[in-house]
PyMOL Python script that loads the backbone (N, CA, C, O; Angstrom):
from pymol import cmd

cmd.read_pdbstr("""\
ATOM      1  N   UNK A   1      34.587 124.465  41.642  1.00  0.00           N
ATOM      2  CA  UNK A   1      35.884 124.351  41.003  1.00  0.00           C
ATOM      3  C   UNK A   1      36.683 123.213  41.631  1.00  0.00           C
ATOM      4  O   UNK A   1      37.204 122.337  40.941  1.00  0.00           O
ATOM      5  N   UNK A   2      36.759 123.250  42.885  1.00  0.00           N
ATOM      6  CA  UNK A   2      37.341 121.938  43.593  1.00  0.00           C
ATOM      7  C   UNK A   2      36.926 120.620  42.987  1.00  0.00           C
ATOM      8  O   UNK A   2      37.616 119.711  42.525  1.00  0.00           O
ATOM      9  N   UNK A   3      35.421 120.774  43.127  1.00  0.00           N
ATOM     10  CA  UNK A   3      34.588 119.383  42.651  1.00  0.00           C
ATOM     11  C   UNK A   3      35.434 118.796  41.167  1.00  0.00           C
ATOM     12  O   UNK A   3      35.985 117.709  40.999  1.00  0.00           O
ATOM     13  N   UNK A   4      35.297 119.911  40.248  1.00  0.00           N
ATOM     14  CA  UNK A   4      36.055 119.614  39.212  1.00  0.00           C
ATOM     15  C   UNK A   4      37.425 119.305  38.876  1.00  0.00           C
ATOM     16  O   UNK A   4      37.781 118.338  38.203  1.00  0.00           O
ATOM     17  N   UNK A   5      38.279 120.311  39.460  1.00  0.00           N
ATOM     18  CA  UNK A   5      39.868 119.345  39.959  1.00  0.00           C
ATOM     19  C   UNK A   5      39.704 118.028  40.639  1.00  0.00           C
ATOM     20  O   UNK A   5      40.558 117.238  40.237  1.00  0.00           O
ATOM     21  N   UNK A   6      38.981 117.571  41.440  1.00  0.00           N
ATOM     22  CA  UNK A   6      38.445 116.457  41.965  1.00  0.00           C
ATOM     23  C   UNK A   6      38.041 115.374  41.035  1.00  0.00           C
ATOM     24  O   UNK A   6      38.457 114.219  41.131  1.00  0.00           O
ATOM     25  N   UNK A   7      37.478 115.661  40.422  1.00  0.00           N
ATOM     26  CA  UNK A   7      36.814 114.675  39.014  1.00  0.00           C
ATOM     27  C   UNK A   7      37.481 114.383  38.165  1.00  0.00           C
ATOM     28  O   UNK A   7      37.405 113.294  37.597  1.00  0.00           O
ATOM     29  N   UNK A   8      38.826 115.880  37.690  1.00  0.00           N
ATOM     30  CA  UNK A   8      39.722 115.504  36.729  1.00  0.00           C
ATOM     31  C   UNK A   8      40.724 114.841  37.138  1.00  0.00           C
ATOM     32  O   UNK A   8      41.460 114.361  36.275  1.00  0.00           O
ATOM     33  N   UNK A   9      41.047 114.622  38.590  1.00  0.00           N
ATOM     34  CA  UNK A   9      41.765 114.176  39.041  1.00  0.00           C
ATOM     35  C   UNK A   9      41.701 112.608  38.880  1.00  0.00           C
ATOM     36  O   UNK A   9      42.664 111.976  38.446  1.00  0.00           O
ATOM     37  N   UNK A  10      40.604 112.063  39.226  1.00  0.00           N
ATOM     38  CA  UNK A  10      40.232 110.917  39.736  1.00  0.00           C
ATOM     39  C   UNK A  10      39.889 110.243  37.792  1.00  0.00           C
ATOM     40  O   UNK A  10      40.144 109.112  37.377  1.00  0.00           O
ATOM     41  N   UNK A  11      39.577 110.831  37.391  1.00  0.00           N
ATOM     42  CA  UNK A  11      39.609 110.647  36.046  1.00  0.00           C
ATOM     43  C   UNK A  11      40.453 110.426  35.076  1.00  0.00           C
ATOM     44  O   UNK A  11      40.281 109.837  34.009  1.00  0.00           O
ATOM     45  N   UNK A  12      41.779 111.155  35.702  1.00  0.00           N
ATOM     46  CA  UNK A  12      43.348 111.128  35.030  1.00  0.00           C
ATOM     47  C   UNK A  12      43.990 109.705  35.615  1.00  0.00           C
ATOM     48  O   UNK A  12      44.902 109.099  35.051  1.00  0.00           O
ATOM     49  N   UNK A  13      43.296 109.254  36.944  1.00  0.00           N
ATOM     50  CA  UNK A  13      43.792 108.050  38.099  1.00  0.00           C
ATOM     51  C   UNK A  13      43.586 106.598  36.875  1.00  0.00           C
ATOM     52  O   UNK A  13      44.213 105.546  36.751  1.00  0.00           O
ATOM     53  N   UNK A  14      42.371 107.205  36.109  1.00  0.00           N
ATOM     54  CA  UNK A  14      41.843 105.587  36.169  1.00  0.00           C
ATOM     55  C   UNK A  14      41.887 105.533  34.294  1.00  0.00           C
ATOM     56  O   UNK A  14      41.287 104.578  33.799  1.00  0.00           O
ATOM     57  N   UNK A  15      42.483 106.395  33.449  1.00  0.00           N
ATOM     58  CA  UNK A  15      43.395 106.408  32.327  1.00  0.00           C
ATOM     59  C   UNK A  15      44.273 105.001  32.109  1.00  0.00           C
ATOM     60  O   UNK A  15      44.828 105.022  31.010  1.00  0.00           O
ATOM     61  N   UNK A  16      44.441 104.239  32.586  1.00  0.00           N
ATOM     62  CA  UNK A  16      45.221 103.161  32.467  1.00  0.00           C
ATOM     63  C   UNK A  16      44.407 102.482  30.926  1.00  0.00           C
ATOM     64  O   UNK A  16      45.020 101.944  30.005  1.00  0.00           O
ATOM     65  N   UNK A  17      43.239 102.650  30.980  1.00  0.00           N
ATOM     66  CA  UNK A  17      42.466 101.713  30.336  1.00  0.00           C
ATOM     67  C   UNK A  17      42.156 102.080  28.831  1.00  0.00           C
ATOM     68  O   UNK A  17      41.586 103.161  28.689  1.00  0.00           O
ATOM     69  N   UNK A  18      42.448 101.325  27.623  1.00  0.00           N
ATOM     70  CA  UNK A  18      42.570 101.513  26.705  1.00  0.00           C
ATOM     71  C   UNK A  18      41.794 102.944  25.878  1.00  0.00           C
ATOM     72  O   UNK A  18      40.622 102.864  26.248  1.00  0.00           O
ATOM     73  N   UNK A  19      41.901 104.008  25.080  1.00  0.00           N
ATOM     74  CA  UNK A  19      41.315 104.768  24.458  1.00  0.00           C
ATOM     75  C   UNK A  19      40.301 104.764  24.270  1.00  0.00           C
ATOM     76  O   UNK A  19      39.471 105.545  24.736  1.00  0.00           O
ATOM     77  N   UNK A  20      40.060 103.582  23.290  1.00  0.00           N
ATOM     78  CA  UNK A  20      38.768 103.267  22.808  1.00  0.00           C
ATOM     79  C   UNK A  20      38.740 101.620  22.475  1.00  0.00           C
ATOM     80  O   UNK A  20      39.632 101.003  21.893  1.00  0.00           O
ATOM     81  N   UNK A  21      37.787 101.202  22.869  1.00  0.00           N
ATOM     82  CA  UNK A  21      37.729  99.613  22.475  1.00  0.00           C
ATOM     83  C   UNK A  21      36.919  99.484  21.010  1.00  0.00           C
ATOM     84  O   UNK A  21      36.453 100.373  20.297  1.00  0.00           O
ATOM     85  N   UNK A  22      36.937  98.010  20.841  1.00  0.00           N
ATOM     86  CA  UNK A  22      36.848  98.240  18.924  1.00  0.00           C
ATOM     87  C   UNK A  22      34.798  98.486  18.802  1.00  0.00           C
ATOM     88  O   UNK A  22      34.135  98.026  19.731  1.00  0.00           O
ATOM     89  N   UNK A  23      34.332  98.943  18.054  1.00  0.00           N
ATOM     90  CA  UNK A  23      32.694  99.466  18.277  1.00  0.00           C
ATOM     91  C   UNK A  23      32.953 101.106  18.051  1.00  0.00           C
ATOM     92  O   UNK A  23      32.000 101.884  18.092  1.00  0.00           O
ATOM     93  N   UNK A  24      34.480 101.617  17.780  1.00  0.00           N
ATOM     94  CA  UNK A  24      34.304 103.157  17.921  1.00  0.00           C
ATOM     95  C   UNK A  24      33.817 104.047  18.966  1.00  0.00           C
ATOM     96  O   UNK A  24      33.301 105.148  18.773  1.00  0.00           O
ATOM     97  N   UNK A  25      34.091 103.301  20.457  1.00  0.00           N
ATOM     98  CA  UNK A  25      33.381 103.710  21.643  1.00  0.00           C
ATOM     99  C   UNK A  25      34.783 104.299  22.498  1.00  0.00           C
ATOM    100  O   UNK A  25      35.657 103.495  22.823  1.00  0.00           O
ATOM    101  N   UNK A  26      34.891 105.541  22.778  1.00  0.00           N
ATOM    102  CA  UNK A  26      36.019 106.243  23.583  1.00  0.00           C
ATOM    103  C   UNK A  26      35.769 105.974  24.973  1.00  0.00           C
ATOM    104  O   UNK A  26      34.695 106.517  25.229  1.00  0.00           O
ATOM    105  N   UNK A  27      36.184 105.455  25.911  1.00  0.00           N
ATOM    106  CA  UNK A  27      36.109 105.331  27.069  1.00  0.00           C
ATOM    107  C   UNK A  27      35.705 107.349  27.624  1.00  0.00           C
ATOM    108  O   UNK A  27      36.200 108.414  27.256  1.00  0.00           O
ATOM    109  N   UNK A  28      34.659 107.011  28.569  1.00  0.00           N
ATOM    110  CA  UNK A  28      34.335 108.142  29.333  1.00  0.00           C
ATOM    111  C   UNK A  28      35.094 109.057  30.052  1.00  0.00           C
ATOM    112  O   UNK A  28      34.804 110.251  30.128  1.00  0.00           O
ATOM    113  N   UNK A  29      36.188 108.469  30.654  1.00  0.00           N
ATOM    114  CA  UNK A  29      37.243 109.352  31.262  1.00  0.00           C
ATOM    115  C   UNK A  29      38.255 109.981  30.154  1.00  0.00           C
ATOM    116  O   UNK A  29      38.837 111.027  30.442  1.00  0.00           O
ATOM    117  N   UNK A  30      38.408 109.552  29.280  1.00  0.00           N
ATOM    118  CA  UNK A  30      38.958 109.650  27.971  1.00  0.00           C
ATOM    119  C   UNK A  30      38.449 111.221  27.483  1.00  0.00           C
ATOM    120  O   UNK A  30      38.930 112.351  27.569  1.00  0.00           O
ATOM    121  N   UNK A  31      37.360 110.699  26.996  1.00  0.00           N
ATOM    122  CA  UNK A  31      36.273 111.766  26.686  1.00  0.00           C
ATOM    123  C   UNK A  31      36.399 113.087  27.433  1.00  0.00           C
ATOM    124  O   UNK A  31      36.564 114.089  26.737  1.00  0.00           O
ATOM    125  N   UNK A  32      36.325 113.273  29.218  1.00  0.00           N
ATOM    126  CA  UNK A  32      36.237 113.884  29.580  1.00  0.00           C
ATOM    127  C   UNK A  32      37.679 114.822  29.975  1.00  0.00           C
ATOM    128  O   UNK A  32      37.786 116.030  30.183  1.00  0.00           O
ATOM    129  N   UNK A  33      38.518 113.933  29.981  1.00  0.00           N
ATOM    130  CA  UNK A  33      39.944 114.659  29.697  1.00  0.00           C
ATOM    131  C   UNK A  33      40.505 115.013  28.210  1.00  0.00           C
ATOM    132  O   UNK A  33      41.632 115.436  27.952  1.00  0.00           O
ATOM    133  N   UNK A  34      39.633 114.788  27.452  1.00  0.00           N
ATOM    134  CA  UNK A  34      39.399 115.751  26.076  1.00  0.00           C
ATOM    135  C   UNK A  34      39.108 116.847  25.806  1.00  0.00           C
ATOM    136  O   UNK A  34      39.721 117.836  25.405  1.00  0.00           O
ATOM    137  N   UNK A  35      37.730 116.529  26.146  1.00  0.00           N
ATOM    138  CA  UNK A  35      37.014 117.570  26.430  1.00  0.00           C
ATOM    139  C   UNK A  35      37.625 118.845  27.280  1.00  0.00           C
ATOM    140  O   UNK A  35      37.591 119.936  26.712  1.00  0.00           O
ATOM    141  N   UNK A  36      38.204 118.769  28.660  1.00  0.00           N
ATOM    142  CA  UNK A  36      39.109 119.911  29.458  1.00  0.00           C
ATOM    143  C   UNK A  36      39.720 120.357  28.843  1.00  0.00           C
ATOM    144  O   UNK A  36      39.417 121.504  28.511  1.00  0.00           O
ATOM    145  N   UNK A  37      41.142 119.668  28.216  1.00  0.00           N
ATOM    146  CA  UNK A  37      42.176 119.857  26.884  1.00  0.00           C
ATOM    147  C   UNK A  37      41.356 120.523  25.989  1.00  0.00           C
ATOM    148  O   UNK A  37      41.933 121.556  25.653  1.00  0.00           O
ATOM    149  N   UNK A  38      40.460 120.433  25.538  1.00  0.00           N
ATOM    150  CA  UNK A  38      40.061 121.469  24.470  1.00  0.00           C
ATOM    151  C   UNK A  38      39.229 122.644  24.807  1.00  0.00           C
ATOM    152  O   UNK A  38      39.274 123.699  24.173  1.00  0.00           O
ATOM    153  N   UNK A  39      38.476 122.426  25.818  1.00  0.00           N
ATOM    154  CA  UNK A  39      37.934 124.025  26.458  1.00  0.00           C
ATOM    155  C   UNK A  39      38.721 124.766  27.147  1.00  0.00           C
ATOM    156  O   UNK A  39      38.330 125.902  27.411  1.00  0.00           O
ATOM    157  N   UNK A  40      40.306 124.232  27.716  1.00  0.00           N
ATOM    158  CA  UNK A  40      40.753 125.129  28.098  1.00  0.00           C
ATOM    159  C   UNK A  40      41.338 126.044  26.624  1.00  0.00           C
ATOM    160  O   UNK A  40      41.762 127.200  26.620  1.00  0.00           O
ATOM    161  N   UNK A  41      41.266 125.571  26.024  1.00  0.00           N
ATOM    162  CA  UNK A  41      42.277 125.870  24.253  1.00  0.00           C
ATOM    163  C   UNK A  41      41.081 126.509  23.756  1.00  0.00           C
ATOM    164  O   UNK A  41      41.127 126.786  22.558  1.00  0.00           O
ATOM    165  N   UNK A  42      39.771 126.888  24.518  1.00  0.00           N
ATOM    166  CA  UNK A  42      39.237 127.459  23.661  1.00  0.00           C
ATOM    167  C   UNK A  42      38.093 126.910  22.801  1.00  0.00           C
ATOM    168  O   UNK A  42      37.109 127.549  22.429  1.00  0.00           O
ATOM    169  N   UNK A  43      38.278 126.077  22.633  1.00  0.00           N
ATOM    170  CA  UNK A  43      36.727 125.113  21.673  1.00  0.00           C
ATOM    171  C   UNK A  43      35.897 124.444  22.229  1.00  0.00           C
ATOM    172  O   UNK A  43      36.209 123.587  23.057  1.00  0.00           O
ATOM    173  N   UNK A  44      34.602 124.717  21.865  1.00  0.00           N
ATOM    174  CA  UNK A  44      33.435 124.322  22.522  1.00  0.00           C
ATOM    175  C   UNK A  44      33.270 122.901  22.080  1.00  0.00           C
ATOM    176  O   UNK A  44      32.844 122.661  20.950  1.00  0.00           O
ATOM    177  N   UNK A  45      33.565 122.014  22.860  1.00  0.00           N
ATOM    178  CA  UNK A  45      33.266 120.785  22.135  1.00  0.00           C
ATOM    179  C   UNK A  45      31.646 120.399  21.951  1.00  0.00           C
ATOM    180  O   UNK A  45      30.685 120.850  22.576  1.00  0.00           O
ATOM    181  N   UNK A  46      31.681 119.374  20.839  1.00  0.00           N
ATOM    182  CA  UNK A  46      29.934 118.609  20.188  1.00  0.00           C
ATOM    183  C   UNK A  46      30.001 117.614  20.591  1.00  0.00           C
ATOM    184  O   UNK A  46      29.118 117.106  21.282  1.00  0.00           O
ATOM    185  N   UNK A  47      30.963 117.119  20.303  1.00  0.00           N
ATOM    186  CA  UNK A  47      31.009 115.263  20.011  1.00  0.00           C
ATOM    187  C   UNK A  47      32.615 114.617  20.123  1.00  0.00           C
ATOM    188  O   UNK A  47      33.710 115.170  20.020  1.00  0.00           O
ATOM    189  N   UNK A  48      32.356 113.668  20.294  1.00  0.00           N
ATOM    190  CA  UNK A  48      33.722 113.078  20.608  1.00  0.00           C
ATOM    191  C   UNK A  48      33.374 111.638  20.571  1.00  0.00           C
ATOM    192  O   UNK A  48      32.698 110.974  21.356  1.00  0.00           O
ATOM    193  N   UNK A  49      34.244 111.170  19.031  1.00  0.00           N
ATOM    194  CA  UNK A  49      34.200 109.314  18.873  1.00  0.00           C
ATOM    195  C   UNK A  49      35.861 108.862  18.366  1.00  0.00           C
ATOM    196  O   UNK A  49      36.953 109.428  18.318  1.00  0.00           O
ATOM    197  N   UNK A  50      35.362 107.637  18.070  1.00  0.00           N
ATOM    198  CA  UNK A  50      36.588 107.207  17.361  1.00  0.00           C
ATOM    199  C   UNK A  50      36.208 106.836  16.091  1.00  0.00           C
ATOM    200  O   UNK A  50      35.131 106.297  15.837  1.00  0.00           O
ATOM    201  N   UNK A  51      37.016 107.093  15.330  1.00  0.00           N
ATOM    202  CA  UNK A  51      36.984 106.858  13.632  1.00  0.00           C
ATOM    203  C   UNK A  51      38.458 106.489  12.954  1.00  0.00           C
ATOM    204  O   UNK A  51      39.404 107.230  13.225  1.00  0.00           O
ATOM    205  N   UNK A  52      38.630 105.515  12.204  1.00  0.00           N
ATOM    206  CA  UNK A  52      40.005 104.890  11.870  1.00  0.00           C
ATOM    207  C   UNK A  52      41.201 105.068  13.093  1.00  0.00           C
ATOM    208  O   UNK A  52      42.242 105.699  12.907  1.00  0.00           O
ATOM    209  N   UNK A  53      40.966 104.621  13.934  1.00  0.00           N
ATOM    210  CA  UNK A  53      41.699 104.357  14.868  1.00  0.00           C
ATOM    211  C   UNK A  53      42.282 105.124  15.502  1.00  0.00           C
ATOM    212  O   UNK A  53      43.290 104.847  16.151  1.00  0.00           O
ATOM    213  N   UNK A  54      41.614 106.533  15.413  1.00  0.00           N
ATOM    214  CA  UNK A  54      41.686 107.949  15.665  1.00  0.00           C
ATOM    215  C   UNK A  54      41.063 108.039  17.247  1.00  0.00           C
ATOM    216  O   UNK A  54      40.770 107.067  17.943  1.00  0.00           O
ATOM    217  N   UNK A  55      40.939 109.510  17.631  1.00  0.00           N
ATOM    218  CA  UNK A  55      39.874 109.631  18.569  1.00  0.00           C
ATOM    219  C   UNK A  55      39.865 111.080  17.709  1.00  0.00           C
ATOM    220  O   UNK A  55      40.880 111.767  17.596  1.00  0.00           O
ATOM    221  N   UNK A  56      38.255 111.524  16.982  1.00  0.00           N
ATOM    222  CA  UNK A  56      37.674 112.357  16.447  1.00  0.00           C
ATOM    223  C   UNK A  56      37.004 113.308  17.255  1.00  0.00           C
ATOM    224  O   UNK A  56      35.930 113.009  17.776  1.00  0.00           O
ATOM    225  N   UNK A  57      37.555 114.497  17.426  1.00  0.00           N
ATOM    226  CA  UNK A  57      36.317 115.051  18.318  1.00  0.00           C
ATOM    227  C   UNK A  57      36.214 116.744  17.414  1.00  0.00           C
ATOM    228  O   UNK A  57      37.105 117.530  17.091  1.00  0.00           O
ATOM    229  N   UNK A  58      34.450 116.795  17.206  1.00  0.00           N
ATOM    230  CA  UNK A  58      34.087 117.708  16.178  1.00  0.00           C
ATOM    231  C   UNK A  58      33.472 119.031  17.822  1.00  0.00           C
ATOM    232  O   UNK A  58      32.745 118.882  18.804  1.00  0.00           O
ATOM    233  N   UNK A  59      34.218 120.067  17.311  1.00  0.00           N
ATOM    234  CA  UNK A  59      34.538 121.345  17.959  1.00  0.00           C
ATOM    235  C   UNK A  59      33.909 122.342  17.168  1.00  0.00           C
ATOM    236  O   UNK A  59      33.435 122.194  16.042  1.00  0.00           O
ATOM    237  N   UNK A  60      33.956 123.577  18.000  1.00  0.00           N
ATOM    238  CA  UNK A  60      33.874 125.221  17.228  1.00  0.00           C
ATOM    239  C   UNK A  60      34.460 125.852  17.884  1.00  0.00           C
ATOM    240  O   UNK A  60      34.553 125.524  19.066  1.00  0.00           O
ATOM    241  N   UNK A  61      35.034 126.891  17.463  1.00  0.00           N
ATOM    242  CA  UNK A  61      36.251 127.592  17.737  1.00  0.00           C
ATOM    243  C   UNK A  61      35.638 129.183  17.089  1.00  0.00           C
ATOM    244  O   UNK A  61      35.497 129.132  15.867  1.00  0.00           O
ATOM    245  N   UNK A  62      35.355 130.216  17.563  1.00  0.00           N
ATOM    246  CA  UNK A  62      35.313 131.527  16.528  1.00  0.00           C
ATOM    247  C   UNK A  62      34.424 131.421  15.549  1.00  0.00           C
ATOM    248  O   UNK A  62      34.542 132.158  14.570  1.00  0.00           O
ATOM    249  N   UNK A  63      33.206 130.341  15.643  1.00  0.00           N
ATOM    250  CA  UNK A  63      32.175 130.537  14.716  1.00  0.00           C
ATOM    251  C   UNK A  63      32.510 129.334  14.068  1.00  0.00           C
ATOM    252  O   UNK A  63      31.445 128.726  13.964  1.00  0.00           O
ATOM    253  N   UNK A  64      33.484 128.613  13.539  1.00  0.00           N
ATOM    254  CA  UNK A  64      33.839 127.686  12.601  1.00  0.00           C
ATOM    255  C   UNK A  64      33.959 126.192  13.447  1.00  0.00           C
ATOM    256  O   UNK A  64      34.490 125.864  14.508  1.00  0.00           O
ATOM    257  N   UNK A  65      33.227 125.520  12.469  1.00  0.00           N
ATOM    258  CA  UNK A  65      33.055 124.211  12.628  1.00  0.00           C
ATOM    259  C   UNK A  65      34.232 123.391  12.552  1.00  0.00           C
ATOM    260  O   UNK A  65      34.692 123.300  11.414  1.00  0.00           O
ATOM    261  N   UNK A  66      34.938 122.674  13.596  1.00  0.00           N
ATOM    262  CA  UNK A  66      36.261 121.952  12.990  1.00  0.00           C
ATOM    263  C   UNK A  66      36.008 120.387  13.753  1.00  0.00           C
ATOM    264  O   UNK A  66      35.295 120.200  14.738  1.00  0.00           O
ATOM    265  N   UNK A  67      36.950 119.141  12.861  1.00  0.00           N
ATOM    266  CA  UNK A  67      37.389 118.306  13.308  1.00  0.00           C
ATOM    267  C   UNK A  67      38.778 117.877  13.404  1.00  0.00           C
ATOM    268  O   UNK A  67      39.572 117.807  12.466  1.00  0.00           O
ATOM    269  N   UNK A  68      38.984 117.612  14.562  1.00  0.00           N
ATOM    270  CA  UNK A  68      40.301 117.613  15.348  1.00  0.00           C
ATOM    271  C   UNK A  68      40.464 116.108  15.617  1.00  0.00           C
ATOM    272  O   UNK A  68      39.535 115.438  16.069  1.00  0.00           O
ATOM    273  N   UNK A  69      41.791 115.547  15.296  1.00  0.00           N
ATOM    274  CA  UNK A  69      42.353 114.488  15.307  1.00  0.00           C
ATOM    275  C   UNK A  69      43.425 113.939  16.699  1.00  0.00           C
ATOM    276  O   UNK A  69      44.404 114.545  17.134  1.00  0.00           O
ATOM    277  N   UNK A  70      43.055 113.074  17.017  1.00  0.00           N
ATOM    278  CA  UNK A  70      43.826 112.690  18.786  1.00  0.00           C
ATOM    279  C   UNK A  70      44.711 111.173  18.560  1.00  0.00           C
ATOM    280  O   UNK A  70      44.066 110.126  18.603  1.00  0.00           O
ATOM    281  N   UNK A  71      45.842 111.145  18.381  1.00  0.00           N
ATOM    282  CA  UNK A  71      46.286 109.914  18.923  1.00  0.00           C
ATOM    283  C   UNK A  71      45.658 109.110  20.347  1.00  0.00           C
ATOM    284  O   UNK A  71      44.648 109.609  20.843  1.00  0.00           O
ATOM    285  N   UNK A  72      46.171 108.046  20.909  1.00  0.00           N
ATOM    286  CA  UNK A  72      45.489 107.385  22.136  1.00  0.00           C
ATOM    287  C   UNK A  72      46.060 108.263  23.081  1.00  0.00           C
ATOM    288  O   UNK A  72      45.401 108.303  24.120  1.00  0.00           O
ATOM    289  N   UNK A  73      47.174 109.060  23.072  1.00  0.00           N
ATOM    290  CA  UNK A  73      47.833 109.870  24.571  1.00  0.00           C
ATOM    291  C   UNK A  73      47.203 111.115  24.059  1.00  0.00           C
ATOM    292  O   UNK A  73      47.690 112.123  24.570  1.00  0.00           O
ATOM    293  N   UNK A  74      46.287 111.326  23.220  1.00  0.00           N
ATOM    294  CA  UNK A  74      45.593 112.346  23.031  1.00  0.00           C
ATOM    295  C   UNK A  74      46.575 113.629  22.748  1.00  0.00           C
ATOM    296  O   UNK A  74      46.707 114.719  23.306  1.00  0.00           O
ATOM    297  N   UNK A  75      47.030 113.173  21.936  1.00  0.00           N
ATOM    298  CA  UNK A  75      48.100 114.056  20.773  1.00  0.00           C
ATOM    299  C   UNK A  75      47.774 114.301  19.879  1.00  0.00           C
ATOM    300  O   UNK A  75      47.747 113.326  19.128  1.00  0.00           O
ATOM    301  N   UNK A  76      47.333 115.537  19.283  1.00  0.00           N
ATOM    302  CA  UNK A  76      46.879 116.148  18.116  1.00  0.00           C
ATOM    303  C   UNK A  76      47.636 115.182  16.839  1.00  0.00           C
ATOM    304  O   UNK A  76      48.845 114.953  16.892  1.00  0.00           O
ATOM    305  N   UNK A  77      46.825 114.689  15.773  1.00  0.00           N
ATOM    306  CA  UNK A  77      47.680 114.002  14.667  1.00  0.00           C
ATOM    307  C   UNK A  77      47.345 114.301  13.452  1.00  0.00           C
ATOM    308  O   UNK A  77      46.116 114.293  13.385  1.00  0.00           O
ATOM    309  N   UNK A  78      47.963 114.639  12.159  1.00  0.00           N
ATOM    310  CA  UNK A  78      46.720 115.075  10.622  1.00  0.00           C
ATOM    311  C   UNK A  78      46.261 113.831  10.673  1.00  0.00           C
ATOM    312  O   UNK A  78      46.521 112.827  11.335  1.00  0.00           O
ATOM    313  N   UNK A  79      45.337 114.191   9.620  1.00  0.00           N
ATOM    314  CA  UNK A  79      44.464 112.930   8.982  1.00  0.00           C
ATOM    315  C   UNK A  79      43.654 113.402   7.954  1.00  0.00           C
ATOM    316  O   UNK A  79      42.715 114.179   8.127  1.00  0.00           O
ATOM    317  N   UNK A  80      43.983 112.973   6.959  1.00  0.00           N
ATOM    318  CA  UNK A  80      43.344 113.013   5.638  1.00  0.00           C
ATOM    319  C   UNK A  80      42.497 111.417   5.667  1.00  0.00           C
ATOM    320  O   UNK A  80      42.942 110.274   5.561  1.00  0.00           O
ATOM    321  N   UNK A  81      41.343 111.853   5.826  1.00  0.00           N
ATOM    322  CA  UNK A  81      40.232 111.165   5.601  1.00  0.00           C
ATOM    323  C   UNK A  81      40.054 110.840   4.447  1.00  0.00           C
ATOM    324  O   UNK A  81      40.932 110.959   3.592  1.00  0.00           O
ATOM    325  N   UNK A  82      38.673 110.287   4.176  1.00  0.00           N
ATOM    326  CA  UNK A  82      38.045 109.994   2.698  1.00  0.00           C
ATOM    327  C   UNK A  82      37.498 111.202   2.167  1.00  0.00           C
ATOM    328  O   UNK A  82      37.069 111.235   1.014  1.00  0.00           O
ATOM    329  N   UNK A  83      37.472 112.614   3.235  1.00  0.00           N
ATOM    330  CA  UNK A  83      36.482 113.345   2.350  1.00  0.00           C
ATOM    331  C   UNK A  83      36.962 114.143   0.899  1.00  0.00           C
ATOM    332  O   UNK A  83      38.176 114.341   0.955  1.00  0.00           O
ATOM    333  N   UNK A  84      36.558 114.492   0.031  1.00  0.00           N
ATOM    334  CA  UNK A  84      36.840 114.424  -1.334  1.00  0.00           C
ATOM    335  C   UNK A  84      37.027 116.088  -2.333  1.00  0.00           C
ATOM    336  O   UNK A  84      37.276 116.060  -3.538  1.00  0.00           O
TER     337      UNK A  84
END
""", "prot")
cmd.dss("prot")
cmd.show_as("cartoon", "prot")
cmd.util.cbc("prot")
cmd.orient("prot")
């Protein structure tokens, strides 16, 4: 548990650096302070990218499949996509 306050720590240190650069690629520390934010809330995270200038990260929660929308300070945001 230390190790991990340790990691999130040092991980929250080095956040300075943009979200995601253009390629749809989320920086790793990014990712991983996502990822915390959402398992503590409960959802098992899959995946985690960027899509329209988003940061996308596809979860389950209670059996159900969801995708969840992140500004760059990783603020929940809607988004109506293309799907139809």
């Amino acid at each position: 548990m230390k190790r991990m306050m340790t990691a999130m720590a040092l991980a929250l240190a080095t956040l300075s650096a943009p979200a995601f650069a253009e390629g749809d690629a989320v920086d790793a520390a990014v990712k991983d302070k996502l990822t915390a934010q959402l398992v503590a809330e409960g959802y098992e995270v899959r995946k985690i990218e960027a899509e329209d200038g988003l940061i996308e990260a596809y979860v389950v929660k209670d059996g159900e499949t969801l995708q969840l929308f992140f500004d760059a300070d990783l603020k929940p945001v809607e988004h109506s996509g293309d799907e139809g």
